[in-house]
C-alpha positions as CSV (number, residue, x, y, z in Angstrom):
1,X,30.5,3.9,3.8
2,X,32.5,0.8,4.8
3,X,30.1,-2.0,6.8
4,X,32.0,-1.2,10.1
5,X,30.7,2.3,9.6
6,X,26.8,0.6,8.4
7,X,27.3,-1.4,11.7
8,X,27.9,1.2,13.8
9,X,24.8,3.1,12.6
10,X,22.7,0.4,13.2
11,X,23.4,0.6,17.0
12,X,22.5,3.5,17.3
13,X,19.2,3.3,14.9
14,X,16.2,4.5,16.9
15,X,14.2,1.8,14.9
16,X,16.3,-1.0,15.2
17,X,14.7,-2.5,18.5
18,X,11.5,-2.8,16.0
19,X,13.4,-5.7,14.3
20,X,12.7,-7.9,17.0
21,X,9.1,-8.1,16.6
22,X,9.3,-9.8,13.3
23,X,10.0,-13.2,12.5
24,X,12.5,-13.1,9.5
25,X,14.2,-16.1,8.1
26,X,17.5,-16.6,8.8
27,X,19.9,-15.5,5.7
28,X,17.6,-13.8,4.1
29,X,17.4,-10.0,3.1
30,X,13.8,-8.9,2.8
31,X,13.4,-6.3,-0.1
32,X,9.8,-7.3,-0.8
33,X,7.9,-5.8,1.8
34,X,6.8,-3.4,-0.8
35,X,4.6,-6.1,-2.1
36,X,4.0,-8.8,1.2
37,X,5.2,-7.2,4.6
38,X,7.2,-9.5,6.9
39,X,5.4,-11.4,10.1
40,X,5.1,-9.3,13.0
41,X,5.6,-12.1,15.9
42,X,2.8,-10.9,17.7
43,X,0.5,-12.2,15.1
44,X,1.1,-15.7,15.7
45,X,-0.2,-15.5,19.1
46,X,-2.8,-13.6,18.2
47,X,-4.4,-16.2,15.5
48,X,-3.7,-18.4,18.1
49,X,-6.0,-16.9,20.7
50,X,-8.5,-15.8,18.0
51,X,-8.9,-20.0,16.9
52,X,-8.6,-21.8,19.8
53,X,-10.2,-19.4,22.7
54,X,-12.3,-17.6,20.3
55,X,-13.5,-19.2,18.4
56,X,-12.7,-22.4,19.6
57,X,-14.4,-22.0,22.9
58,X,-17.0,-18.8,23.1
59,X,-17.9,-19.6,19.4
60,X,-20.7,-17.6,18.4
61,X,-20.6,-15.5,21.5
62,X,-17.2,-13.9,20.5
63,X,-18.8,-11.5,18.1
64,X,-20.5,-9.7,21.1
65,X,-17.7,-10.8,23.9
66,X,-14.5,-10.2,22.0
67,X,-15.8,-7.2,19.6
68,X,-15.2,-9.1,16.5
69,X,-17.9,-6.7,15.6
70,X,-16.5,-3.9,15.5
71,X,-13.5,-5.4,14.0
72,X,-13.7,-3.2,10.7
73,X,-13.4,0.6,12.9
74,X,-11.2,-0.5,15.1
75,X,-8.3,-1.6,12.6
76,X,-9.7,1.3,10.6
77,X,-8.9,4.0,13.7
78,X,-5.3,2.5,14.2
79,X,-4.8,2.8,10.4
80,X,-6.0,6.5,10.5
81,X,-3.3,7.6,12.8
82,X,-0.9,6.4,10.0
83,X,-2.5,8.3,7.3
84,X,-3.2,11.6,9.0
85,X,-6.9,11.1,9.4
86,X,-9.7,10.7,12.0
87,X,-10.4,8.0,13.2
88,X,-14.4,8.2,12.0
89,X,-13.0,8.6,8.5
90,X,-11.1,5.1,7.9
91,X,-12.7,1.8,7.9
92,X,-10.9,-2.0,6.9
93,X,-13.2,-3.6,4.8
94,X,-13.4,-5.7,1.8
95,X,-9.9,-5.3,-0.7
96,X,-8.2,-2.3,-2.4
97,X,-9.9,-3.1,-5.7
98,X,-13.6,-3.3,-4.3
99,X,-13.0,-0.2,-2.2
100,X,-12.0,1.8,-5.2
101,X,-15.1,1.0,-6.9
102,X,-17.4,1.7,-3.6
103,X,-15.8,5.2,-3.4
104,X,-14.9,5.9,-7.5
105,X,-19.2,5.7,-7.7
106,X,-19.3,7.6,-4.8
107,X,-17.1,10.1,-6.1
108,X,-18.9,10.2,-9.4
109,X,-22.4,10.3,-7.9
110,X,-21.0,13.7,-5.6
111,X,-20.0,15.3,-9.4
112,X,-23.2,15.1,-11.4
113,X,-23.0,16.7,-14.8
114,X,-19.5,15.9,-14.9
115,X,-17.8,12.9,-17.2
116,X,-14.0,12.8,-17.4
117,X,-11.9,10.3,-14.6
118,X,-8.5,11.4,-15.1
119,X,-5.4,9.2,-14.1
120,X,-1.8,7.8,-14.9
121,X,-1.7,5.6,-17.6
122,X,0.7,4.3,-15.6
123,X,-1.2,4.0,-12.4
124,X,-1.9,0.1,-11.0
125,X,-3.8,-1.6,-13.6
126,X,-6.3,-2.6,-11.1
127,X,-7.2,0.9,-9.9
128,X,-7.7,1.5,-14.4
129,X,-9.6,-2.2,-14.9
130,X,-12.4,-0.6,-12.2
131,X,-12.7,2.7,-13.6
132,X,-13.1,1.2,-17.5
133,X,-15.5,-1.0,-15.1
134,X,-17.6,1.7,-14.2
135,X,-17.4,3.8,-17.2
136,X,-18.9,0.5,-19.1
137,X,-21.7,0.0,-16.2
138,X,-23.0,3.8,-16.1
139,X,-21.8,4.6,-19.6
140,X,-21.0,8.4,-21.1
141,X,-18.0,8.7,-19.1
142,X,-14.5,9.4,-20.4
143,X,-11.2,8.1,-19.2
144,X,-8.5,10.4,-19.5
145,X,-5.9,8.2,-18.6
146,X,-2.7,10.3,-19.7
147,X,1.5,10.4,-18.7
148,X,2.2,11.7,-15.1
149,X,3.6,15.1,-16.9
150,X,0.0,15.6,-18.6
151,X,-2.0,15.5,-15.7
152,X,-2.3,18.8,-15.3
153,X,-3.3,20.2,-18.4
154,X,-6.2,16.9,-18.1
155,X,-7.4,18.4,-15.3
156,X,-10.3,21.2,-16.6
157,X,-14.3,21.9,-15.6
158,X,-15.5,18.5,-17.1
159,X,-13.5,16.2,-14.4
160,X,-15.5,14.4,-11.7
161,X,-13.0,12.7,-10.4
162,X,-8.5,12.5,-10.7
163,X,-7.7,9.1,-9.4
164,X,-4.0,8.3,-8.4
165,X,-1.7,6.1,-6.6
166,X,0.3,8.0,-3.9
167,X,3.9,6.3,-4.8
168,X,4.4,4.2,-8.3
169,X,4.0,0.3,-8.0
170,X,7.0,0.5,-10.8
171,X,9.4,3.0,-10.2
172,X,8.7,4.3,-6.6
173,X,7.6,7.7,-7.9
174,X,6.1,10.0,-4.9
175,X,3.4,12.3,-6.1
176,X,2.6,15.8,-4.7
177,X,-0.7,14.8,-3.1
178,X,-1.2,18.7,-1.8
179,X,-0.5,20.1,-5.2
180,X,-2.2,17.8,-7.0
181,X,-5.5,17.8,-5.0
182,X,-5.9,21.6,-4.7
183,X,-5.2,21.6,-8.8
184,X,-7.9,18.9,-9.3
185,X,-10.4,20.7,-6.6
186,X,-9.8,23.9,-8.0
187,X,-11.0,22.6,-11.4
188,X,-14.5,21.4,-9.4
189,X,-13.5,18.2,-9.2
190,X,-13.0,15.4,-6.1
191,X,-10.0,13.4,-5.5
192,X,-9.0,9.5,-4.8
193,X,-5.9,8.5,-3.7
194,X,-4.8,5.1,-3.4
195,X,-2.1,4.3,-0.6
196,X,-1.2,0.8,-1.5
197,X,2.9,2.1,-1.6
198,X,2.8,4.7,1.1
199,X,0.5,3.6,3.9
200,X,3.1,2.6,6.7
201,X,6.3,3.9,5.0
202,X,5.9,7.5,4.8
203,X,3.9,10.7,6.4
204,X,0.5,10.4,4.6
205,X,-1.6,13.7,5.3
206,X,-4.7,13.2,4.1
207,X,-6.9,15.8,6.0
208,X,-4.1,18.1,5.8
209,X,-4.6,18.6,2.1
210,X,-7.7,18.2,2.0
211,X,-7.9,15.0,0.4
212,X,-11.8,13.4,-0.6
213,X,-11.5,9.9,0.1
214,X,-8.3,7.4,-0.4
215,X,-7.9,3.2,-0.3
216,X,-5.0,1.2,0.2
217,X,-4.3,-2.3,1.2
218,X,-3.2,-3.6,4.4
219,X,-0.8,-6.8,3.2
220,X,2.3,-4.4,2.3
221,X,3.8,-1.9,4.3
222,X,1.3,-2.3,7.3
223,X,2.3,-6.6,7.3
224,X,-1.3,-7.7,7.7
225,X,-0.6,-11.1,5.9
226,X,-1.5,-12.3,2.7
227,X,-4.8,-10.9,1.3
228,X,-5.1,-9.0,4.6
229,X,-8.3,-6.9,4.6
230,X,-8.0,-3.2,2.7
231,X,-9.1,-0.1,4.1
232,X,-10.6,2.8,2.9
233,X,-11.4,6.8,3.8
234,X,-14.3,9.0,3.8
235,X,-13.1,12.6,4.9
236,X,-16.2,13.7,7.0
237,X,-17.4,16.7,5.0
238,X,-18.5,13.7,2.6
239,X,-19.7,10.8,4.8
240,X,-23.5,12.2,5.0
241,X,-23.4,12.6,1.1
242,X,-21.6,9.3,0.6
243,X,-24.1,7.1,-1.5
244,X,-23.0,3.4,-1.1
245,X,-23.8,1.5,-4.5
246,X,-22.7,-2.0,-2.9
247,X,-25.8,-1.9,0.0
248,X,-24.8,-4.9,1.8
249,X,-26.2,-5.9,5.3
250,X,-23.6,-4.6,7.5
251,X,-23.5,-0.7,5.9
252,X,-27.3,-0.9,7.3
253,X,-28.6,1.8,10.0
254,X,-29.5,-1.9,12.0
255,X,-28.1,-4.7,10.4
256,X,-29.7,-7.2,12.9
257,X,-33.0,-5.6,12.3
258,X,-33.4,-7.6,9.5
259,X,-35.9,-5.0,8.0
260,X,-35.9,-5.4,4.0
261,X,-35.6,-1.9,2.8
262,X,-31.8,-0.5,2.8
263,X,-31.0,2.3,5.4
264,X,-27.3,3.3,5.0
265,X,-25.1,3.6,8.7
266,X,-25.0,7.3,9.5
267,X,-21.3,7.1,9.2
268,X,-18.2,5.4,7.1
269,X,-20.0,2.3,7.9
270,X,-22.5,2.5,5.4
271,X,-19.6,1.8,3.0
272,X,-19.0,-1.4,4.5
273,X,-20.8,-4.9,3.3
274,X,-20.7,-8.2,4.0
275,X,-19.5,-10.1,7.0
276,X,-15.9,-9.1,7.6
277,X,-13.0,-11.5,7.9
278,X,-12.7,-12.0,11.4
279,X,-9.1,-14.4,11.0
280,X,-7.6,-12.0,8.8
281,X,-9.2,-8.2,10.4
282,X,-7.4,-9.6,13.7
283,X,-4.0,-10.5,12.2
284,X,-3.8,-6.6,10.8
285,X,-5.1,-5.9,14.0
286,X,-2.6,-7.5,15.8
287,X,0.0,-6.6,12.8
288,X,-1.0,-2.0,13.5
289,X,0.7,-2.6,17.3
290,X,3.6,-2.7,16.0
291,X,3.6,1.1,14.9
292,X,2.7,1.8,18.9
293,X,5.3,4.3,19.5
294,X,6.4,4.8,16.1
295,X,6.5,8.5,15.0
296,X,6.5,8.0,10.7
297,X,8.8,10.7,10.0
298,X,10.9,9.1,12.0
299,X,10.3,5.8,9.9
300,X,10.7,8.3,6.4
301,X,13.9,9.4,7.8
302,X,15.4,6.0,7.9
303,X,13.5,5.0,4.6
304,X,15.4,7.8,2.7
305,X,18.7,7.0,4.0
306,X,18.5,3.2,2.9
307,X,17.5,4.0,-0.1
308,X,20.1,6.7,-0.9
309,X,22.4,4.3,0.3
310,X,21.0,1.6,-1.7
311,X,21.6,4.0,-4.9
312,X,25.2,4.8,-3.7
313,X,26.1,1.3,-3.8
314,X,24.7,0.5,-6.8
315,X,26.2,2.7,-8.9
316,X,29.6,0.6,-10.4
317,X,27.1,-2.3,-10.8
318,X,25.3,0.1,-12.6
319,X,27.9,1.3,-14.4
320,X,29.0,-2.2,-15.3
321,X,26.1,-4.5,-16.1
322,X,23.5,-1.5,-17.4
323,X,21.3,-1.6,-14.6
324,X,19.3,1.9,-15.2
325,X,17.8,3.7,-12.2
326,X,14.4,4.2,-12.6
327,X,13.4,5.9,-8.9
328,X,13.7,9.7,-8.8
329,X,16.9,10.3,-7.1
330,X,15.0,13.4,-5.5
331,X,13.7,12.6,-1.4
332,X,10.4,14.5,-2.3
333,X,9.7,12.7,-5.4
334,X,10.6,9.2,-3.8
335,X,8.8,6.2,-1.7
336,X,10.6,3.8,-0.1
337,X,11.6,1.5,-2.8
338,X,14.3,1.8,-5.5
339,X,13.8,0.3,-9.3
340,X,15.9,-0.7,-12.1
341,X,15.5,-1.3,-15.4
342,X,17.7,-4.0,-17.4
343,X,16.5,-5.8,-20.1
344,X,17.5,-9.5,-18.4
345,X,15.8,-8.1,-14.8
346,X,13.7,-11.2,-14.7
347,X,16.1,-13.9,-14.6
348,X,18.5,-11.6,-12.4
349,X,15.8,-11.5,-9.6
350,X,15.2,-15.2,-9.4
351,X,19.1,-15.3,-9.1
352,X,19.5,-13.1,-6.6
353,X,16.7,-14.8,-4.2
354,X,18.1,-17.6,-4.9
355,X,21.0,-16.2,-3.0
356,X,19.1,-15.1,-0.2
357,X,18.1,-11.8,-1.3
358,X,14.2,-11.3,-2.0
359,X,12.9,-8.6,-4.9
360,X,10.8,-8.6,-7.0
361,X,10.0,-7.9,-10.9
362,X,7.6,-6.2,-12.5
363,X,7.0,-6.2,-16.5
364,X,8.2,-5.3,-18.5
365,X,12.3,-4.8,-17.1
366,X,12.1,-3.5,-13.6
367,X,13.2,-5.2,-10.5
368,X,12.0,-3.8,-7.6
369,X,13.4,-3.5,-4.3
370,X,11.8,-2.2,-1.2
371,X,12.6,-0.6,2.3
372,X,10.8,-1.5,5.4
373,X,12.5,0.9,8.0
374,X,11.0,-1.3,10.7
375,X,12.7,-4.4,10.5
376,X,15.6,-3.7,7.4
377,X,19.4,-2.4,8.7
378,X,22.0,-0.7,6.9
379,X,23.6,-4.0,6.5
380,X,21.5,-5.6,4.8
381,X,21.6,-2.8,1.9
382,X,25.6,-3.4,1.7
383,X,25.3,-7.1,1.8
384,X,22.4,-7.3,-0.6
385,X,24.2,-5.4,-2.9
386,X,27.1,-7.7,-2.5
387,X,25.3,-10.6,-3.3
388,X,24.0,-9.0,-6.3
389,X,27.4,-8.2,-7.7
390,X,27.9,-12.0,-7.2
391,X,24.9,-12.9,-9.4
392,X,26.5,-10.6,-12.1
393,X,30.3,-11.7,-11.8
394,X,29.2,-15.1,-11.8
395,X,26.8,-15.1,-14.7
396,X,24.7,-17.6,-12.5
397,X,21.4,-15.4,-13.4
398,X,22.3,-17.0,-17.6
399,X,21.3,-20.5,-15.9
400,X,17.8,-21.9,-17.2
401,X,15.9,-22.4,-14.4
402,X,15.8,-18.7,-13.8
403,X,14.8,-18.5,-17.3
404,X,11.1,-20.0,-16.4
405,X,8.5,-17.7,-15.8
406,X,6.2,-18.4,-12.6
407,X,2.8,-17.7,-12.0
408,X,3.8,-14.4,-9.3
409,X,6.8,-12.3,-10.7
């Protein structure tokens, strides 16, 4: 498509008043919100009111008069809409990691008698580094951590638990959550998915198939802000049976009882802990209006049409510089991000951010691009893939400094 025609589509993009509500720098194409989402405007005055009237001025009070406490189930209830769940079931708490290893116990505890945690070798090293965590702490578990074509044949009468993340960190990969939970369920065991890559990009129906419990993070796709609080879900046939190992004072029955013997909450909150973040549960707060209105098939339609796009006009450069595609080309086996594997991918990224467009890179050859429907146009795919050809023609990616190897990739 020519960029008149790209133009003309986003005038007419349902989304594109969205764009608005984010403060993006000026120049810059954002393909990153994949790993840090964008600044939703509304934020700022919200931090502002939480410091200086707040906390600022009612101090203590504000946990009573401005329901800081019940911070963690309100962000949890807007998240819930987004992930086809209750709003009982989801709860912001703590990060993705230390979810995953309130809920992986939890799991484990529910499937007595049974050893094996199957995953993706592949999967997010952190969602592996707690399971080996666990196995190590309870011991006489196995980890069946095998390729994404083996997981079926993993799957058999000994598995407690299959553990996997909804779309690739890599290569954008969309697994068949209904297929793959009624396979693991029919085998006796319970299921944990994590929505770090599909939480605020694409339908998530978690009650609909019939999903056990799920985590996912709240600093990518749903733009909380740096290390914004996670989230996690319990689906309600399992919240009574739900034995929290982490029995901190706020997943207590009557936390300012002060009593010294452990009650858990009757509800998701017992798998809650400490004191939650009130700075950062308000930003996300403040960050989930921005999906008022939003209907997220709507937002999946767009997704898949900058990304097929994005494909399309990759291809020559493709061709050319032996960029390799590593994102299913197929909608139903797709996120909304788009890889590529080339053997120089590090240095090419820091080029091409350097030029105003922002990836990422993963080890050990992918860089990464992502989609956020929400604030991204159909421009910015033709432009950003301009730019790129420029890094290429140019051979400015061969200079040193993009040699150099930073701290984040």
């Amino acid at each position: 498509m020519t960029l008149a025609e790209l133009q003309a589509l986003d005038r007419t993009d349902p989304l594109a008043p969205k764009r608005a509500e984010f403060l993006l720098p000026e120049g810059v194409i954002y393909l990153d919100g994949n790993s840090l989402g964008a600044l939703p405007k509304r934020v700022v005055a919200r931090m502002e009111q939480v410091v200086q009237a707040e906390w600022g001025q009612s101090l203590i009070k504000s946990w009573n008069l401005h329901g800081w406490i019940d911070l963690p189930q309100r962000v949890g209830a807007r998240i819930a809409r987004l992930i086809g769940a209750e709003p009982d079931e989801v709860i912001a708490a703590d990060s993705t990691s230390v979810n995953l290893f309130k809920v992986l116990l939890a799991a484990l505890e529910l499937r007595p008698g049974r050893r094996v945690i199957v995953s993706d070798i592949d999967n997010f090293p952190t969602d592996l580094y707690i399971a080996q965590g666990i196995a190590e702490l309870r011991g006489g578990y196995e980890l069946r951590f095998v390729k994404k074509d083996q997981l079926e044949e993993a799957l058999d009468e000994q598995t407690a638990v299959l553990m996997l993340t909804e779309v690739d960190y890599r290569t954008g990969y969309l697994y068949d959550m209904a297929r793959l939970t009624r396979l693991a369920q029919q085998k006796g065991a319970l299921t944990i998915w994590d929505l770090a890559h599909s939480a605020g990009a694409l339908p998530v129906q978690l009650n609909r198939h019939g999903v056990d419990f799920a985590v996912g993070c709240g600093y990518k796709y749903l733009n909380g802000g740096p290390g914004a609080p996670a989230f996690l879900f319990v689906a309600r046939r399992h919240q009574e049976a739900t034995r929290p190992f982490l029995t901190g004072w706020m997943g207590h029955q009557a936390p300012f009882a002060f009593v010294p013997e452990y009650l858990p909450a009757l509800d998701i909150r017992r798998l809650t802990v400490g004191t939650p973040g009130v700075l950062s549960m308000s930003a996300l707060e403040a960050a989930l209006e921005v999906f008022e209105g939003v209907e997220m098939e709507q937002v999946r339609q767009k997704s898949l049409q900058l990304t097929d796009l994005f494909i399309e006009l990759m291809e020559p450069l493709a061709a050319r510089y032996g960029f390799q595609l590593a994102t299913p080309r197929e909608h139903h086996r797709r996120g909304s991000q788009v890889a590529y594997r080339h053997p120089e991918g590090y240095a090419i990224m820091q080029a091409l951010i350097s030029q105003g467009v922002v990836g990422d890179f993963r080890a050990p050859d992918i860089l990464r691009f992502g989609f956020t429907p929400l604030y991204l146009r159909y421009e910015d795919v033709y432009h950003a893939v301009q730019r790129l050809e420029q890094v290429m023609q140019s051979g400015l990616w061969q200079e040193a400094r993009f040699q150099e190897r930073a701290k984040v990739t």
